[in-house]
Chimera marker file (.cmm) of the C-alpha trace (Angstrom):
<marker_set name="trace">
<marker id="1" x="190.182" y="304.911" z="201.896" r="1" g="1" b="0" radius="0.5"/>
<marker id="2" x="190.550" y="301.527" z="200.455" r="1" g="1" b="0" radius="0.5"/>
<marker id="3" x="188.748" y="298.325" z="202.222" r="1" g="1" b="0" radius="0.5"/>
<marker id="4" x="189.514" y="295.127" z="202.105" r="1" g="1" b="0" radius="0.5"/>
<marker id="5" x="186.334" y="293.488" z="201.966" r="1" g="1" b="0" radius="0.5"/>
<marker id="6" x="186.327" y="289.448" z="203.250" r="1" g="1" b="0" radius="0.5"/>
<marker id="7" x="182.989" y="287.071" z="201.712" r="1" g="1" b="0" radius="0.5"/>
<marker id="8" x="182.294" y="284.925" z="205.089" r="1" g="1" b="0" radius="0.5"/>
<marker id="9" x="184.470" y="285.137" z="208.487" r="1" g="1" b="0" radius="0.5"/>
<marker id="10" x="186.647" y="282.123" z="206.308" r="1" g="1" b="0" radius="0.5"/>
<marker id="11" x="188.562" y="284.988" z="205.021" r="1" g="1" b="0" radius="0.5"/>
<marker id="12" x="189.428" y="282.796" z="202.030" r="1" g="1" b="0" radius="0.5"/>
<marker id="13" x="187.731" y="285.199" z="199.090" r="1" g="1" b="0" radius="0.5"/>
<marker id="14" x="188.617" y="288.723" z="199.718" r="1" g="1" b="0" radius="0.5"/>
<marker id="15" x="188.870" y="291.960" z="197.380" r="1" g="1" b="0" radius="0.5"/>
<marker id="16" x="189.898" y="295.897" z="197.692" r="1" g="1" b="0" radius="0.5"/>
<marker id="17" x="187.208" y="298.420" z="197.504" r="1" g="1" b="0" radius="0.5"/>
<marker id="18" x="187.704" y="302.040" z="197.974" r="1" g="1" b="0" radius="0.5"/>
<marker id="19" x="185.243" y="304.405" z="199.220" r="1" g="1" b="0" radius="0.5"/>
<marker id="20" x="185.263" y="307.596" z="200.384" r="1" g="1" b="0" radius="0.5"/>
<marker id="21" x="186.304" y="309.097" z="204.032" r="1" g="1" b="0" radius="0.5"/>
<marker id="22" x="183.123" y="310.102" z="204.524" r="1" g="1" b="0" radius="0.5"/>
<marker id="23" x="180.817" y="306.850" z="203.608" r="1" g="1" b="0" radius="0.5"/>
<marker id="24" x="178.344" y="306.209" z="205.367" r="1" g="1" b="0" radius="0.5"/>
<marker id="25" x="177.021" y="302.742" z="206.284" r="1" g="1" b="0" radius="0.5"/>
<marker id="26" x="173.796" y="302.693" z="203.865" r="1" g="1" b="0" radius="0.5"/>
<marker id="27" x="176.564" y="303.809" z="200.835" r="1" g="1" b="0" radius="0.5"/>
<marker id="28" x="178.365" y="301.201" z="201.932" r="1" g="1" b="0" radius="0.5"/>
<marker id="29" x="175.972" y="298.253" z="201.638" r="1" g="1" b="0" radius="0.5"/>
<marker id="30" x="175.350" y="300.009" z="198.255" r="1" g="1" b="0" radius="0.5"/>
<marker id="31" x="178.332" y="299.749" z="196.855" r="1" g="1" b="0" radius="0.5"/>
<marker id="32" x="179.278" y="296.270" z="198.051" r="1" g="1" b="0" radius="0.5"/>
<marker id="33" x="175.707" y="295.129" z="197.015" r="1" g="1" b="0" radius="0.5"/>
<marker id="34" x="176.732" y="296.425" z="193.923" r="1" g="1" b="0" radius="0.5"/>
<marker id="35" x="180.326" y="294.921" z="193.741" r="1" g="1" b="0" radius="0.5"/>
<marker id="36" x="179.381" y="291.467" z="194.842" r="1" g="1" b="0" radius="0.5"/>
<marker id="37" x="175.897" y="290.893" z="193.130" r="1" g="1" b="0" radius="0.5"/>
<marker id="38" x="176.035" y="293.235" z="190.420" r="1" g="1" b="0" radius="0.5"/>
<marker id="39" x="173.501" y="295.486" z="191.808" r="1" g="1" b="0" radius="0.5"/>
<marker id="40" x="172.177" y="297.415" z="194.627" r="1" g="1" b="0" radius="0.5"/>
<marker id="41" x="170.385" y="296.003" z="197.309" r="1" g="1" b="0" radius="0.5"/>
<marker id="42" x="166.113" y="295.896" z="196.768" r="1" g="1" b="0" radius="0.5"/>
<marker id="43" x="163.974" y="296.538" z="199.312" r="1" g="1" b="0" radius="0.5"/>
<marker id="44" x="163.530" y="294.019" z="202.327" r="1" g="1" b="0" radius="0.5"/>
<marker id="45" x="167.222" y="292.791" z="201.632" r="1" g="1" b="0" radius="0.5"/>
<marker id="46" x="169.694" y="293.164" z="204.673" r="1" g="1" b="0" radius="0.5"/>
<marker id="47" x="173.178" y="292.398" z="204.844" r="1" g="1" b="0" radius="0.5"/>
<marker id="48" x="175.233" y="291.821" z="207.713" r="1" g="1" b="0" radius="0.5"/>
<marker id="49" x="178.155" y="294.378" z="208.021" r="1" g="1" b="0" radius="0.5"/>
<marker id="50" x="180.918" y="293.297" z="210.103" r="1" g="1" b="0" radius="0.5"/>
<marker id="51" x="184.523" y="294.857" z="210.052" r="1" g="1" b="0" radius="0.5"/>
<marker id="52" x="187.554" y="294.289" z="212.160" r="1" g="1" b="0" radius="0.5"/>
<marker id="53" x="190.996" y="295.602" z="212.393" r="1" g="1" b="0" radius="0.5"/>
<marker id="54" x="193.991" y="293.562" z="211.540" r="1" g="1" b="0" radius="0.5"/>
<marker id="55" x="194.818" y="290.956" z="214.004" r="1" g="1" b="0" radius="0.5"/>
<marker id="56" x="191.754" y="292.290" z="216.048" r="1" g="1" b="0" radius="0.5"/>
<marker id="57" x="188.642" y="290.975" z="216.911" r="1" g="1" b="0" radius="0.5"/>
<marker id="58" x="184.696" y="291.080" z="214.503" r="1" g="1" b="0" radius="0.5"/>
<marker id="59" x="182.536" y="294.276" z="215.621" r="1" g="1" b="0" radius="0.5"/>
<marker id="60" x="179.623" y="295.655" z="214.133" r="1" g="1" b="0" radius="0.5"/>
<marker id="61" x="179.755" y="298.681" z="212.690" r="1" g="1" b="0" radius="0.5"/>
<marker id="62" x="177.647" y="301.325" z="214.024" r="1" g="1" b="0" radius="0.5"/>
<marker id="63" x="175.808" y="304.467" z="212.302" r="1" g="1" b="0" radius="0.5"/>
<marker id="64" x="177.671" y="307.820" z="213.720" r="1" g="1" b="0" radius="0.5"/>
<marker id="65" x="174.771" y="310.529" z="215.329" r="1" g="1" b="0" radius="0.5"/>
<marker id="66" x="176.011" y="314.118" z="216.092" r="1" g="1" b="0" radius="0.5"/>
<link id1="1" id2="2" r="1" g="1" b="0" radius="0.2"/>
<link id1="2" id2="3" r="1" g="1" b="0" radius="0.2"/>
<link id1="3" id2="4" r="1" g="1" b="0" radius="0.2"/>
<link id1="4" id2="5" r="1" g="1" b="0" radius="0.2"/>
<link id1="5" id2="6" r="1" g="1" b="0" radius="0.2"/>
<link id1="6" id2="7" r="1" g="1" b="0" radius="0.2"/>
<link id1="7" id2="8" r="1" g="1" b="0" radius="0.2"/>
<link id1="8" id2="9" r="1" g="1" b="0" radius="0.2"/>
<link id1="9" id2="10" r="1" g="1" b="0" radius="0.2"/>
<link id1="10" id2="11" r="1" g="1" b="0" radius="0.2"/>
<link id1="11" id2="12" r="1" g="1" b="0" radius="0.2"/>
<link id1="12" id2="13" r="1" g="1" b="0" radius="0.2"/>
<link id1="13" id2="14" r="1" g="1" b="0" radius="0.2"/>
<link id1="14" id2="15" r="1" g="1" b="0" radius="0.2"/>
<link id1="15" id2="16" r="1" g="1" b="0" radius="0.2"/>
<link id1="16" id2="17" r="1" g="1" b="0" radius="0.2"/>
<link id1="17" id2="18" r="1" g="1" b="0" radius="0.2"/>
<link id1="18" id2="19" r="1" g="1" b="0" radius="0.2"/>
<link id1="19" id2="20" r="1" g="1" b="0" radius="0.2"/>
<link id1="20" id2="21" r="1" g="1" b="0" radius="0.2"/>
<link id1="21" id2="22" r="1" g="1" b="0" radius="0.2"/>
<link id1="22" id2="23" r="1" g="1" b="0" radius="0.2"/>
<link id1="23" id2="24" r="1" g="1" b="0" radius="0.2"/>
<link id1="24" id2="25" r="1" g="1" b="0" radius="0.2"/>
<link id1="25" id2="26" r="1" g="1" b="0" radius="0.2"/>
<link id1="26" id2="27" r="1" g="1" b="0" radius="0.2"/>
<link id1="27" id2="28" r="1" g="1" b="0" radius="0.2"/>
<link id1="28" id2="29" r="1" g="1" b="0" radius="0.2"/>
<link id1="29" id2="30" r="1" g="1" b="0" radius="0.2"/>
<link id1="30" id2="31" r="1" g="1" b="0" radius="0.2"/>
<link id1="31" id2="32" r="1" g="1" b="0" radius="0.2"/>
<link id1="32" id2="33" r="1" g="1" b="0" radius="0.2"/>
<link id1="33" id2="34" r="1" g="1" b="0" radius="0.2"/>
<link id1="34" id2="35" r="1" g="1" b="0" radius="0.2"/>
<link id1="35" id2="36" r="1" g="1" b="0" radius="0.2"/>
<link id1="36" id2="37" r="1" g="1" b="0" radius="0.2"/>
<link id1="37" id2="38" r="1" g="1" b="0" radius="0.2"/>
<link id1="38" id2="39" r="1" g="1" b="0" radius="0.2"/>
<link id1="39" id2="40" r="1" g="1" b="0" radius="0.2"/>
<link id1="40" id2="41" r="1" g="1" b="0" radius="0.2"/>
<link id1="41" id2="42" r="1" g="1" b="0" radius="0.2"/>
<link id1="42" id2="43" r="1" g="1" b="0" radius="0.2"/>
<link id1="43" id2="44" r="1" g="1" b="0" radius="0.2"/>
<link id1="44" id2="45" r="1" g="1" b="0" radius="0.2"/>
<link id1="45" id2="46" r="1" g="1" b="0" radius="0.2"/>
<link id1="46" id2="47" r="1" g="1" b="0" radius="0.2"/>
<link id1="47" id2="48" r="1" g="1" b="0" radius="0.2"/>
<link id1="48" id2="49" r="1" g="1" b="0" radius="0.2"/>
<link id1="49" id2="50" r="1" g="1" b="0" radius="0.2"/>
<link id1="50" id2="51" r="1" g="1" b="0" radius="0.2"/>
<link id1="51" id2="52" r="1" g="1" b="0" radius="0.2"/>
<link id1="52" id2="53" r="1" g="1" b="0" radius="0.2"/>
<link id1="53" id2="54" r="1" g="1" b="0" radius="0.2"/>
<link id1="54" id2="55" r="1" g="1" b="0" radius="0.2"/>
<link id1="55" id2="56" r="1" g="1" b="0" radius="0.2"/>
<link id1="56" id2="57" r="1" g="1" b="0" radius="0.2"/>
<link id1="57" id2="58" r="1" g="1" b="0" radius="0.2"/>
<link id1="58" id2="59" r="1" g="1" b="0" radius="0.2"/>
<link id1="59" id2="60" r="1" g="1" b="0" radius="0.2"/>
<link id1="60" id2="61" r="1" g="1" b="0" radius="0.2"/>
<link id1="61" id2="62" r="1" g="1" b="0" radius="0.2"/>
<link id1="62" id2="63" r="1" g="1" b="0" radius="0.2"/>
<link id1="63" id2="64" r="1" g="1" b="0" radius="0.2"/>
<link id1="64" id2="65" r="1" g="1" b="0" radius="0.2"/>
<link id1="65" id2="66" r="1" g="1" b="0" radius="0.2"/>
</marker_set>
């Protein structure tokens, strides 16, 4: 699938990103860690992962448990 990935809630920088169906959250933060600061994210660093759908409102994603 292909995100589009906003920097800030401003919406003003944005890029595409694709990732597979099956990412998980952690990948995630690895690859946009990657993507936006050139490498993945060291230990003690958290990011804040929001996502919405178009015209919709901010969530937080949450980890999927079976």
């Amino acid at each position: 699938m292909i995100l589009t990935v906003y920097s800030g809630r401003e919406e003003g920088e944005w890029f595409d990103i694709e990732v597979p169906d099956e990412c998980t959250i952690e990948h995630l933060k690895t690859l946009l860690g990657v993507r936006i600061f050139g490498q993945a994210p060291g230990d003690g660093i958290q990011y804040i992962l929001e996502a919405k759908f178009p015209e919709g409102l901010w969530f937080s994603p949450r980890t999927h448990s079976s």
